[in-house]
PyMOL Python script that loads the backbone (N, CA, C, O; Angstrom):
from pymol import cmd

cmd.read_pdbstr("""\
ATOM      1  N   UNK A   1     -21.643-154.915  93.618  1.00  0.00           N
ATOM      2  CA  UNK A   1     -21.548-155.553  92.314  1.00  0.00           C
ATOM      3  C   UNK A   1     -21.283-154.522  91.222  1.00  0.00           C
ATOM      4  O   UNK A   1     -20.356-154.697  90.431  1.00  0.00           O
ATOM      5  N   UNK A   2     -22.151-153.347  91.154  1.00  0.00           N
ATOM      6  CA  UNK A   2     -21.796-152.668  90.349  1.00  0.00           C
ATOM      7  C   UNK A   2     -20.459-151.888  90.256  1.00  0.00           C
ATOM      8  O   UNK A   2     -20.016-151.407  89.213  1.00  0.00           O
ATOM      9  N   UNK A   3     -19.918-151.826  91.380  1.00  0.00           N
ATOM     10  CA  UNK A   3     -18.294-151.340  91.522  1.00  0.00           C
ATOM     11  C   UNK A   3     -17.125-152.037  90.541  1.00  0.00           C
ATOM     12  O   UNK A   3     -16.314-151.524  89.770  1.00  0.00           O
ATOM     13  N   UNK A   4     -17.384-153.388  90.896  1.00  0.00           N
ATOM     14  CA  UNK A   4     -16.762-154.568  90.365  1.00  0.00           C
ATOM     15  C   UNK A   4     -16.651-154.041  89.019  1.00  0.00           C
ATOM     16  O   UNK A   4     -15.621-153.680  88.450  1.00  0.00           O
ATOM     17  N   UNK A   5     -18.587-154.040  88.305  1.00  0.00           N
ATOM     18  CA  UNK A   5     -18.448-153.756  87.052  1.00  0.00           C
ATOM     19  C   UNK A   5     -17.877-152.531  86.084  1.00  0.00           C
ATOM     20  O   UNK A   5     -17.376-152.506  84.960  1.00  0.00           O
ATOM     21  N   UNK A   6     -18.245-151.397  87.212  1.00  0.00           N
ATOM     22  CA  UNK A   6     -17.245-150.519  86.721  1.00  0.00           C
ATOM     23  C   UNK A   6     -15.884-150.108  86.909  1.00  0.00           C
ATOM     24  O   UNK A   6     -15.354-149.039  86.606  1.00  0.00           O
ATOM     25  N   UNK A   7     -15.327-151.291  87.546  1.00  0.00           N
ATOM     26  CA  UNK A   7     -13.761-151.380  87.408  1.00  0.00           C
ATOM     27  C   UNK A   7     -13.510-152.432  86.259  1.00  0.00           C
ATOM     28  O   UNK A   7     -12.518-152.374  85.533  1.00  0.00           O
ATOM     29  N   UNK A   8     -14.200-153.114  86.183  1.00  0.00           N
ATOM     30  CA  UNK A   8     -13.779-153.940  85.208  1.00  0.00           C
ATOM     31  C   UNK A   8     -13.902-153.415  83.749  1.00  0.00           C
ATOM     32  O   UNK A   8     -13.065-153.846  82.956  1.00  0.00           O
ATOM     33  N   UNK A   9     -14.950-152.433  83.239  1.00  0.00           N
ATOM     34  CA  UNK A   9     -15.358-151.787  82.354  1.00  0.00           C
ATOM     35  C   UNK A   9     -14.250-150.066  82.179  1.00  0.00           C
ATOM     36  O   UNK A   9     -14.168-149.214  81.294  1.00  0.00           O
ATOM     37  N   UNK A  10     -13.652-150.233  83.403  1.00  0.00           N
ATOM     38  CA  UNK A  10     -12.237-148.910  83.344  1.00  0.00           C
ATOM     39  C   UNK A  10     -11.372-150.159  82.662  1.00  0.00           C
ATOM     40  O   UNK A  10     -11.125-149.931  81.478  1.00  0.00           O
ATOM     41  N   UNK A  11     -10.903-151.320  83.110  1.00  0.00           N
ATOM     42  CA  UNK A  11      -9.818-151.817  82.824  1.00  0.00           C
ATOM     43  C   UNK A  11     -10.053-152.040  81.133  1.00  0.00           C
ATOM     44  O   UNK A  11      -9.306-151.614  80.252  1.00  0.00           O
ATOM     45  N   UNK A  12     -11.164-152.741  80.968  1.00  0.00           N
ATOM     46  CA  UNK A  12     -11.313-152.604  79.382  1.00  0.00           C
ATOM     47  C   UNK A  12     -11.249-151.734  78.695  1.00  0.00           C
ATOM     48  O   UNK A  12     -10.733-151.945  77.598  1.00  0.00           O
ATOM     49  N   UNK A  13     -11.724-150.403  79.002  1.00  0.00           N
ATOM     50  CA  UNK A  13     -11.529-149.246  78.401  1.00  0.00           C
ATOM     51  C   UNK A  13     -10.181-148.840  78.252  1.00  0.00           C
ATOM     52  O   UNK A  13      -9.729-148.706  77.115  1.00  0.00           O
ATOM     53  N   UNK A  14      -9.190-148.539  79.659  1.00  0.00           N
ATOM     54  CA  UNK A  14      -7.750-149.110  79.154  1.00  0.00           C
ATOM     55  C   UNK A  14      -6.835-149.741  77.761  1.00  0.00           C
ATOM     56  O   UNK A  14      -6.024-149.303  76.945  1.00  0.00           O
ATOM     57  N   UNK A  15      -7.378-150.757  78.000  1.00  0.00           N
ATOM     58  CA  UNK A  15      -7.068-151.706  77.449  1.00  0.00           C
ATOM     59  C   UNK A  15      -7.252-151.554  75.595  1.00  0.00           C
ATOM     60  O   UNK A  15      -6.511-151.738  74.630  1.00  0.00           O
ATOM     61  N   UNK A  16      -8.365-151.212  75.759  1.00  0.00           N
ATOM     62  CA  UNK A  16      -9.247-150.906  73.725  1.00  0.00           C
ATOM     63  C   UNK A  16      -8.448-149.252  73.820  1.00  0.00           C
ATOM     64  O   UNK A  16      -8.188-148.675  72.764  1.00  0.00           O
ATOM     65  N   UNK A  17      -8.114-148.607  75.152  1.00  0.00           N
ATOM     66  CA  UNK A  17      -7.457-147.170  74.443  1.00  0.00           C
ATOM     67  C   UNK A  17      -6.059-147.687  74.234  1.00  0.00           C
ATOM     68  O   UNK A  17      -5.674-147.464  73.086  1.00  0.00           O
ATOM     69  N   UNK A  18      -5.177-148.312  74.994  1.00  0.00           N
ATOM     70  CA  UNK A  18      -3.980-149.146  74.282  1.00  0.00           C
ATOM     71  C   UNK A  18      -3.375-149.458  72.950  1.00  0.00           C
ATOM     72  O   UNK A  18      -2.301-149.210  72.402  1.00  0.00           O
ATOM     73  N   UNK A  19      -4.774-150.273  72.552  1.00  0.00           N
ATOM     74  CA  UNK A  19      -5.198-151.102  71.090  1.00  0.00           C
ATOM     75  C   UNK A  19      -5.151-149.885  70.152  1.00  0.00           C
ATOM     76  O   UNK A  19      -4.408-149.850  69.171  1.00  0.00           O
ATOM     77  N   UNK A  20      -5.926-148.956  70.477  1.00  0.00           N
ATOM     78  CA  UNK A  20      -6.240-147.845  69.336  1.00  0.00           C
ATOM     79  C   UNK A  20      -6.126-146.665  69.899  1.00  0.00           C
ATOM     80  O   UNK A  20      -7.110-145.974  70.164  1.00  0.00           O
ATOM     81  N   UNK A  21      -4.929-146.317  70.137  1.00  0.00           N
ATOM     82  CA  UNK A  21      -3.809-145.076  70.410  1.00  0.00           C
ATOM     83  C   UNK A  21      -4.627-143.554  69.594  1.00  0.00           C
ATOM     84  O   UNK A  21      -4.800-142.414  70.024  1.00  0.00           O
ATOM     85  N   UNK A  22      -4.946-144.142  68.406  1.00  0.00           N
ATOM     86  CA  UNK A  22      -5.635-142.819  67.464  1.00  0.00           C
ATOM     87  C   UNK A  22      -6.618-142.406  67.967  1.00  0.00           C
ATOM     88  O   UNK A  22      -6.866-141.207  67.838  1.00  0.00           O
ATOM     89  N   UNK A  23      -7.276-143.034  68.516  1.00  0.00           N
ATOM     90  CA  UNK A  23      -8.765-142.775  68.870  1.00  0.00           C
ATOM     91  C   UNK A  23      -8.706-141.758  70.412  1.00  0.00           C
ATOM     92  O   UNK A  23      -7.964-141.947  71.376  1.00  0.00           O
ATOM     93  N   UNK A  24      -9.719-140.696  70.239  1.00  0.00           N
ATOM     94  CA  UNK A  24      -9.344-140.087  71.132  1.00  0.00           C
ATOM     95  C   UNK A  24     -10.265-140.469  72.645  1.00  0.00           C
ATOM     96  O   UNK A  24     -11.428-140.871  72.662  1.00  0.00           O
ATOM     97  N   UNK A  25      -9.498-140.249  73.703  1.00  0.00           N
ATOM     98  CA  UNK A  25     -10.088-140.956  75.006  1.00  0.00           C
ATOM     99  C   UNK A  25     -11.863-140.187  75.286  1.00  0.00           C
ATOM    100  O   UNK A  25     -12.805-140.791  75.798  1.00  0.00           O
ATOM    101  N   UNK A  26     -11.883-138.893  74.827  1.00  0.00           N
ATOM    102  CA  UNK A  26     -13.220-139.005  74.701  1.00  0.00           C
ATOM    103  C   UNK A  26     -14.373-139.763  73.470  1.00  0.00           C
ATOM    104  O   UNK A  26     -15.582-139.914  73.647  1.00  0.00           O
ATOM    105  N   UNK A  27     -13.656-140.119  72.351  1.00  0.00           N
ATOM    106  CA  UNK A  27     -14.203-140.686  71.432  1.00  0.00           C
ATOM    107  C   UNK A  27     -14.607-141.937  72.220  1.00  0.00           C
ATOM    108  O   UNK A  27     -15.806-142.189  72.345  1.00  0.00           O
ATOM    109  N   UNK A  28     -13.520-142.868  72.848  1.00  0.00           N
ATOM    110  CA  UNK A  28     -13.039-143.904  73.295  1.00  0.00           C
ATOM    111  C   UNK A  28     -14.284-144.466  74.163  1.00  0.00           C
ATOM    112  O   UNK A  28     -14.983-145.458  73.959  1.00  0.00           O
ATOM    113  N   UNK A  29     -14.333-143.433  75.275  1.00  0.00           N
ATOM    114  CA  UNK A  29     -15.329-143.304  76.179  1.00  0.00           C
ATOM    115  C   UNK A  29     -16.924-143.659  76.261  1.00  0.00           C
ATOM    116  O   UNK A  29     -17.602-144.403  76.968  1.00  0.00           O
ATOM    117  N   UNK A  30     -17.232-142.583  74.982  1.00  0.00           N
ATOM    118  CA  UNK A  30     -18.336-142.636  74.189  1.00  0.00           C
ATOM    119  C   UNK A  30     -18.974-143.712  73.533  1.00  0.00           C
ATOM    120  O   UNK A  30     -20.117-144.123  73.728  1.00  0.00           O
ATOM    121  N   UNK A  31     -17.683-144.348  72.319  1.00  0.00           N
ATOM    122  CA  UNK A  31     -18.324-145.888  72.018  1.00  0.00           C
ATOM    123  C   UNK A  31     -18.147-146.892  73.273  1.00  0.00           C
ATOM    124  O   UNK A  31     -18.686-147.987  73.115  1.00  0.00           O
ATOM    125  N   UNK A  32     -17.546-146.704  74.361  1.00  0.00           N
ATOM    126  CA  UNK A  32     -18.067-148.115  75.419  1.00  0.00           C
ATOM    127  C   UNK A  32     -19.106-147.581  76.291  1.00  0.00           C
ATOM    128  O   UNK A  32     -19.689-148.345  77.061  1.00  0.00           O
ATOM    129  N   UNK A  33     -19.434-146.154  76.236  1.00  0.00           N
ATOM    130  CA  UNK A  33     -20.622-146.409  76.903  1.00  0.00           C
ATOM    131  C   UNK A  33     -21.987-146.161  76.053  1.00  0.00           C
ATOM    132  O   UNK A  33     -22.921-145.785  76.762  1.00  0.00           O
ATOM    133  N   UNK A  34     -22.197-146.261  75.066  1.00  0.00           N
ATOM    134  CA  UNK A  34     -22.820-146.851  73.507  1.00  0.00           C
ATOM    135  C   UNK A  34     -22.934-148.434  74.077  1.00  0.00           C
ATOM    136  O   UNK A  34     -24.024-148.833  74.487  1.00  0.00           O
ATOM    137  N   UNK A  35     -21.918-149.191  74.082  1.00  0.00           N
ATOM    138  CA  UNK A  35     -21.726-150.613  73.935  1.00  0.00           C
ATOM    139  C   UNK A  35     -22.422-150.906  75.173  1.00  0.00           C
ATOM    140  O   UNK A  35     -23.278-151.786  75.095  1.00  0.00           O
ATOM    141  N   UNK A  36     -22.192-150.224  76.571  1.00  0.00           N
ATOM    142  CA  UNK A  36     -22.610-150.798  77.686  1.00  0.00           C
ATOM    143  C   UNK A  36     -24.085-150.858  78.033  1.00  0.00           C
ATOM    144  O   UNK A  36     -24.608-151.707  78.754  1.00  0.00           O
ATOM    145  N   UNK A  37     -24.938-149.427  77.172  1.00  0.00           N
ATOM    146  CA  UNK A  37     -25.792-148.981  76.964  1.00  0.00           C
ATOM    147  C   UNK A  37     -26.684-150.159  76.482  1.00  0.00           C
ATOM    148  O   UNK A  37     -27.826-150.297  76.921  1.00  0.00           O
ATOM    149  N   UNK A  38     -26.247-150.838  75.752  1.00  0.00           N
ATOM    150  CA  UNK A  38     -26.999-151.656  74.929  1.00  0.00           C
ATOM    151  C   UNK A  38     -26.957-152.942  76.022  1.00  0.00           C
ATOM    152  O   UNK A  38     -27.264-153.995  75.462  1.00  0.00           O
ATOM    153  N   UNK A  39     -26.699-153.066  77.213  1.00  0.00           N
ATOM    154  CA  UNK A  39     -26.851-154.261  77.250  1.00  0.00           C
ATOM    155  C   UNK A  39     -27.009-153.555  79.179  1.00  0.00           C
ATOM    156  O   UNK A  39     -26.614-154.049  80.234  1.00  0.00           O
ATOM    157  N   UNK A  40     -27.607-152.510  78.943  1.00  0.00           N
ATOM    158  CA  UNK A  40     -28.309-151.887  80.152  1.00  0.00           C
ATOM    159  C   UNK A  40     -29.364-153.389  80.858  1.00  0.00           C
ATOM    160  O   UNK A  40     -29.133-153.870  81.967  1.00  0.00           O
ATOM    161  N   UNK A  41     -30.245-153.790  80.118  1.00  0.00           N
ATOM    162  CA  UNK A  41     -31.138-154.692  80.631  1.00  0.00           C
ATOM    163  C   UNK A  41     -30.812-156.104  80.991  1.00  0.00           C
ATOM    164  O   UNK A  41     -31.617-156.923  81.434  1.00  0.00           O
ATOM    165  N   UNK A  42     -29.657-156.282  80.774  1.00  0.00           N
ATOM    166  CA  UNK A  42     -29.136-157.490  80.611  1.00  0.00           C
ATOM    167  C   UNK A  42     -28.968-158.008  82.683  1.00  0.00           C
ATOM    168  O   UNK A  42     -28.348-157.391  83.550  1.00  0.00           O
ATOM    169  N   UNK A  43     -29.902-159.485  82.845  1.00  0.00           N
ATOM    170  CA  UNK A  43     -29.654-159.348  84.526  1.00  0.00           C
ATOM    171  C   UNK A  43     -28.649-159.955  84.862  1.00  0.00           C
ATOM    172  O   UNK A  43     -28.394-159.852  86.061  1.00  0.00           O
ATOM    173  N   UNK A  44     -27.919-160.599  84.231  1.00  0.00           N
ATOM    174  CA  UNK A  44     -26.982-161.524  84.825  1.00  0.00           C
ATOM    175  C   UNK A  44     -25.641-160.630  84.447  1.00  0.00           C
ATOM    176  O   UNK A  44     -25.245-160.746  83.287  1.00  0.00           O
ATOM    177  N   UNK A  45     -25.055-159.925  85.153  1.00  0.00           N
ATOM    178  CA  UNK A  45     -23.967-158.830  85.112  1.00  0.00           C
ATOM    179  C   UNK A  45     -22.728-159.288  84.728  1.00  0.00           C
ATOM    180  O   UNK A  45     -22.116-158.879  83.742  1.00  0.00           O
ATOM    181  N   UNK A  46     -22.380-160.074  85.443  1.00  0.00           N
ATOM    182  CA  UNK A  46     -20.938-160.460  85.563  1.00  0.00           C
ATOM    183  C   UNK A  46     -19.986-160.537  84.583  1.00  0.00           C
ATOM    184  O   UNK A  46     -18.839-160.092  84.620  1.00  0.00           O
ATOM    185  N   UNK A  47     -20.860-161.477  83.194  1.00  0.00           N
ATOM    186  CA  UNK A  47     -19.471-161.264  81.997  1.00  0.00           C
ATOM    187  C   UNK A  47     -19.569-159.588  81.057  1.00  0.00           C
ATOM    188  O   UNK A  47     -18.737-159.235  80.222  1.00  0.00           O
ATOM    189  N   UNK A  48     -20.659-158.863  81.435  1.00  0.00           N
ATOM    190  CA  UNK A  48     -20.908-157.882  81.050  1.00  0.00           C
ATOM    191  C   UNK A  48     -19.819-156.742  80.145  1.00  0.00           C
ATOM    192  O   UNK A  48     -20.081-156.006  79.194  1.00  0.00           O
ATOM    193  N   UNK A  49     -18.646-156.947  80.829  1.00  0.00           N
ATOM    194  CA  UNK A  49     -17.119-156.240  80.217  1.00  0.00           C
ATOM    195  C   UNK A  49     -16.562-156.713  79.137  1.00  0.00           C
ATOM    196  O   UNK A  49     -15.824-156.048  78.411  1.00  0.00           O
ATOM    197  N   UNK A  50     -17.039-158.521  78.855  1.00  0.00           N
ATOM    198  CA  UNK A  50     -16.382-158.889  77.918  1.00  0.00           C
ATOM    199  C   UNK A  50     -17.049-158.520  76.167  1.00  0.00           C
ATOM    200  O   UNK A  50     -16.471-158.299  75.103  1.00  0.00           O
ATOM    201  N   UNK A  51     -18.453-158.593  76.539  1.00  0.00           N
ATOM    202  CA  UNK A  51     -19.481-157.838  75.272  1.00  0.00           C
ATOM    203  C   UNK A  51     -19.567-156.932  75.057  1.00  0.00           C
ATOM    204  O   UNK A  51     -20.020-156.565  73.973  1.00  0.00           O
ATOM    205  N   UNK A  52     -19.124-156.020  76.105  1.00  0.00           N
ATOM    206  CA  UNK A  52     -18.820-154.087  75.884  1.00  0.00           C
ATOM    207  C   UNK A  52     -17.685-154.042  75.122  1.00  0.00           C
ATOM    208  O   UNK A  52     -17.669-153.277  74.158  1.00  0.00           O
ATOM    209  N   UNK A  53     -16.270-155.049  75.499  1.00  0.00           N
ATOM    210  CA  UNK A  53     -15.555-155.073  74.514  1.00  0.00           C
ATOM    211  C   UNK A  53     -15.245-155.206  73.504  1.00  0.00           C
ATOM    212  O   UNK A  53     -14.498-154.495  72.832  1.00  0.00           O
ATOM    213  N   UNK A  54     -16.137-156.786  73.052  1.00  0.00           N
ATOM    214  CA  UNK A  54     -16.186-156.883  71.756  1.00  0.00           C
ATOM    215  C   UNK A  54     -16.948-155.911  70.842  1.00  0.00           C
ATOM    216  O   UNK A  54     -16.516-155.473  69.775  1.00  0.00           O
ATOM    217  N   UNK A  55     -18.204-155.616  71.428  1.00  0.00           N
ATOM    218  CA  UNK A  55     -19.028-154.521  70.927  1.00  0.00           C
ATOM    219  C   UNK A  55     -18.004-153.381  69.768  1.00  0.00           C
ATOM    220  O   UNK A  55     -17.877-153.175  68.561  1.00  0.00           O
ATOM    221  N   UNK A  56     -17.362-152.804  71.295  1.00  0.00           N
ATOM    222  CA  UNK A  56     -16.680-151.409  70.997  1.00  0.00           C
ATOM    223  C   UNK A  56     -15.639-151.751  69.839  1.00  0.00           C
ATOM    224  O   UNK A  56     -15.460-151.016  68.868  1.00  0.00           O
ATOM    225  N   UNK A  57     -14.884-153.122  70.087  1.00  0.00           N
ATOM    226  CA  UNK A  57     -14.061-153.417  69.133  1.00  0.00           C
ATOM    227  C   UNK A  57     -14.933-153.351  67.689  1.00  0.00           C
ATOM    228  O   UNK A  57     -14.552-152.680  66.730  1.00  0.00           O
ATOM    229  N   UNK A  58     -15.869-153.965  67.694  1.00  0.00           N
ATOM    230  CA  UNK A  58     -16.445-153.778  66.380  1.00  0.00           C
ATOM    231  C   UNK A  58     -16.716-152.567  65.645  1.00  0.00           C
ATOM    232  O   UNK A  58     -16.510-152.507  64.432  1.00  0.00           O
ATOM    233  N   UNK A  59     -17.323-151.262  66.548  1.00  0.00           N
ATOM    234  CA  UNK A  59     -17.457-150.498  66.718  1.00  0.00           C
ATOM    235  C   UNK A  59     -16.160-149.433  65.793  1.00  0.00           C
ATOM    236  O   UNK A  59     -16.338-148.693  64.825  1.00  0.00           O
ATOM    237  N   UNK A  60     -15.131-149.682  66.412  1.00  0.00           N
ATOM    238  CA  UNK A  60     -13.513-148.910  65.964  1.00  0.00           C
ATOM    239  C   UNK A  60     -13.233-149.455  64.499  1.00  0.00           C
ATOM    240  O   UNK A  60     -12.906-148.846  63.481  1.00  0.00           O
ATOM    241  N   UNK A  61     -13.550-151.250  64.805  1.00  0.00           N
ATOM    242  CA  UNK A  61     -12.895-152.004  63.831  1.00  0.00           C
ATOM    243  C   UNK A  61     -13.906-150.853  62.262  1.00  0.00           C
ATOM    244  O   UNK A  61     -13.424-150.556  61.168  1.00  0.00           O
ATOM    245  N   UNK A  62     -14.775-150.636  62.593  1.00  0.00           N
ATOM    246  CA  UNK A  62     -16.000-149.779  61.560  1.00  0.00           C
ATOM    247  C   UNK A  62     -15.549-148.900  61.263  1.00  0.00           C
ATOM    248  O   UNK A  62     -15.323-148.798  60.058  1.00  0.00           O
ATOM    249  N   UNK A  63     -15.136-147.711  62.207  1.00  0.00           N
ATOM    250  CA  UNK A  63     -14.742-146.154  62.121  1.00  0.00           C
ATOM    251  C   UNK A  63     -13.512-146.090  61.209  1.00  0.00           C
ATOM    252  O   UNK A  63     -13.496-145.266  60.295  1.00  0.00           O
ATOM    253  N   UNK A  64     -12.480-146.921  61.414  1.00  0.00           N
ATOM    254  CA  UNK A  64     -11.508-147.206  60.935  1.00  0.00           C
ATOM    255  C   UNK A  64     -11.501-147.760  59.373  1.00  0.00           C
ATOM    256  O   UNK A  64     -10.408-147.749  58.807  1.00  0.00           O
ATOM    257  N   UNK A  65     -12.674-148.252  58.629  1.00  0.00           N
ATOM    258  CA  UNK A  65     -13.102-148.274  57.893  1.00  0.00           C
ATOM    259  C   UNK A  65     -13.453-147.163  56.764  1.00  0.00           C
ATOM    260  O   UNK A  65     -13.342-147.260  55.542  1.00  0.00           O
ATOM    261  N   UNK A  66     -13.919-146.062  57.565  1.00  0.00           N
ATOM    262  CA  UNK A  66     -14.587-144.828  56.861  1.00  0.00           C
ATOM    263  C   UNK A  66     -13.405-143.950  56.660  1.00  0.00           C
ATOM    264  O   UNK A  66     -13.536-142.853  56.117  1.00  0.00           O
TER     265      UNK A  66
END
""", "prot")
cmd.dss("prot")
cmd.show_as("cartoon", "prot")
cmd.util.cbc("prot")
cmd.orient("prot")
């Protein structure tokens, strides 16, 4: 299960480094595993990639701000 999740959590990461080209892949890295961090306790795994995403999106959508 956890394989799953960390392929699915590469493909998102992908995906948000795509979106925001500026951002550097270790920056990148850092806020999704911030985002994933936060939802360490969480038992039911499965949609787990889609809240790391939005997270992180919020996250950039911020930085990008300053």
């Amino acid at each position: 299960m956890r394989n799953d999740e960390n392929s699915q959590i590469q493909v998102t990461l992908e995906r948000l480094a795509e979106r925001h080209p500026e951002v550097s892949p270790t920056v990148m890295a850092a806020i999704v595993a911030h985002a994933r961090d936060s939802f360490a306790d969480a038992r039911i795994r499965v949609f787990i990639p889609l809240p790391i995403e939005r997270r992180a999106n919020i996250e950039l959508a911020a930085a990008s701000r300053n």
